[in-house]
C-alpha positions in Angstrom: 14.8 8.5 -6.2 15.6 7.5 -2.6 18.0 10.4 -2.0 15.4 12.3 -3.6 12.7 10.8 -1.1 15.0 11.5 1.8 15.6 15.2 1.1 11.5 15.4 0.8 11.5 14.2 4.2 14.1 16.9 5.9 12.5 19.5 4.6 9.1 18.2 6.6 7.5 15.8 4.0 6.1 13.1 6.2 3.0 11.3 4.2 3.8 9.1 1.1 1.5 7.5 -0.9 1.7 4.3 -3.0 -0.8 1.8 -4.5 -0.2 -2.0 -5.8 -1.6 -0.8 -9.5 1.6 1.4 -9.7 3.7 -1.4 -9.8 6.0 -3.0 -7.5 9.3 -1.2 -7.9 7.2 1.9 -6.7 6.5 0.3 -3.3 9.9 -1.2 -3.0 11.7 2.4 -4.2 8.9 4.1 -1.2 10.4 1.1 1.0 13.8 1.0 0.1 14.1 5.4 1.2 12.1 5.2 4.5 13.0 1.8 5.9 14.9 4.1 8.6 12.4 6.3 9.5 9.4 4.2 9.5 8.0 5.7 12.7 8.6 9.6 11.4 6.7 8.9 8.4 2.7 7.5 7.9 2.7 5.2 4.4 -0.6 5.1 3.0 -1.2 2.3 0.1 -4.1 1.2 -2.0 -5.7 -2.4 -3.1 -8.5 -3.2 -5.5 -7.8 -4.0 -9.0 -6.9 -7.5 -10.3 -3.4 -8.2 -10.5 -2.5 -4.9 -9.5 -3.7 -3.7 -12.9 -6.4 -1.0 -13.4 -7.6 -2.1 -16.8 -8.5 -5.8 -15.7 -11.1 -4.8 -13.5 -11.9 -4.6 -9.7 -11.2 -7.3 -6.7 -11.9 -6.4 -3.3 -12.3 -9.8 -2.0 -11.1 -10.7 1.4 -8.4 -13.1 0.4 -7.0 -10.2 -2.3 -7.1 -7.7 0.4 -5.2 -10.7 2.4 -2.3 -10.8 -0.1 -2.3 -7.5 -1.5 -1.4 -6.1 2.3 1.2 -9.0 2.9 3.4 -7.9 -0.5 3.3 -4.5 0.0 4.4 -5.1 3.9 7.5 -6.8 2.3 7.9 -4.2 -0.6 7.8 -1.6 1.9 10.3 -3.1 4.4 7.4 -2.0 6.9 5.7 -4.1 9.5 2.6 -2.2 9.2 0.7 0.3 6.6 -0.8 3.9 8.3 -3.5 4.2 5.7 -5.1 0.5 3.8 -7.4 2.2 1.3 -9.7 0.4 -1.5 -8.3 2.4 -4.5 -11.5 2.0 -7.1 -14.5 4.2 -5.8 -16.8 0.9 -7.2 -15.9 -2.8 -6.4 -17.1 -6.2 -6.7 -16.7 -7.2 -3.5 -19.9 -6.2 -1.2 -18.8 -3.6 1.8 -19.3 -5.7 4.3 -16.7 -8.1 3.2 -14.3 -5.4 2.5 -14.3 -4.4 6.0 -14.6 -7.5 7.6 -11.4 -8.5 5.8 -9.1 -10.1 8.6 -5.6 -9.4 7.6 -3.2 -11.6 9.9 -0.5 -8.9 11.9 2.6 -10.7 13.8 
């Protein structure tokens, strides 16, 4: 899969998508193939569900947001995410503490 991610990206595939609900080894596979190219590439990753999982229900809470973006920075060997979207187009969490969310950057 990461050779197969690779030759995506020399033939001019530059956006990749991933989300916490498809399971870790997806984010570390996305990681693993473009830990060299970070800056030729935009990463784009998804939060909202309860422990990562769809079917448990919705959690957009600040401290989720918090800890969802801190994995996936490690999964993806990246030291930042292009695109941080809520995944579920509903959520428990009001808007305003969605986007008010302060996620801690080195």
């Amino acid at each position: 899969m990461v050779s197969l991610i690779r030759a995506a990206i020399e033939r001019g595939i530059v956006f990749f998508d991933t989300a916490e609900c498809y399971g870790e080894a997806n984010e570390t596979l996305v990681g693993e193939a473009l830990a060299p190219i970070p800056d030729q590439v935009v990463i784009a990753t998804k939060f909202g569900f309860k422990n990562r999982d769809y079917r448990m229900g919705f959690d957009s809470s600040p401290a989720r947001i918090r800890r969802v973006v801190e994995q996936a920075l490690k999964r993806l060997q990246a030291d930042w995410i292009d695109l941080f979207l809520s995944a579920p187009s509903r959520s428990d969490a009001p808007v305003e503490d969605v986007a008010g969310a302060r996620i801690p950057f080195q």
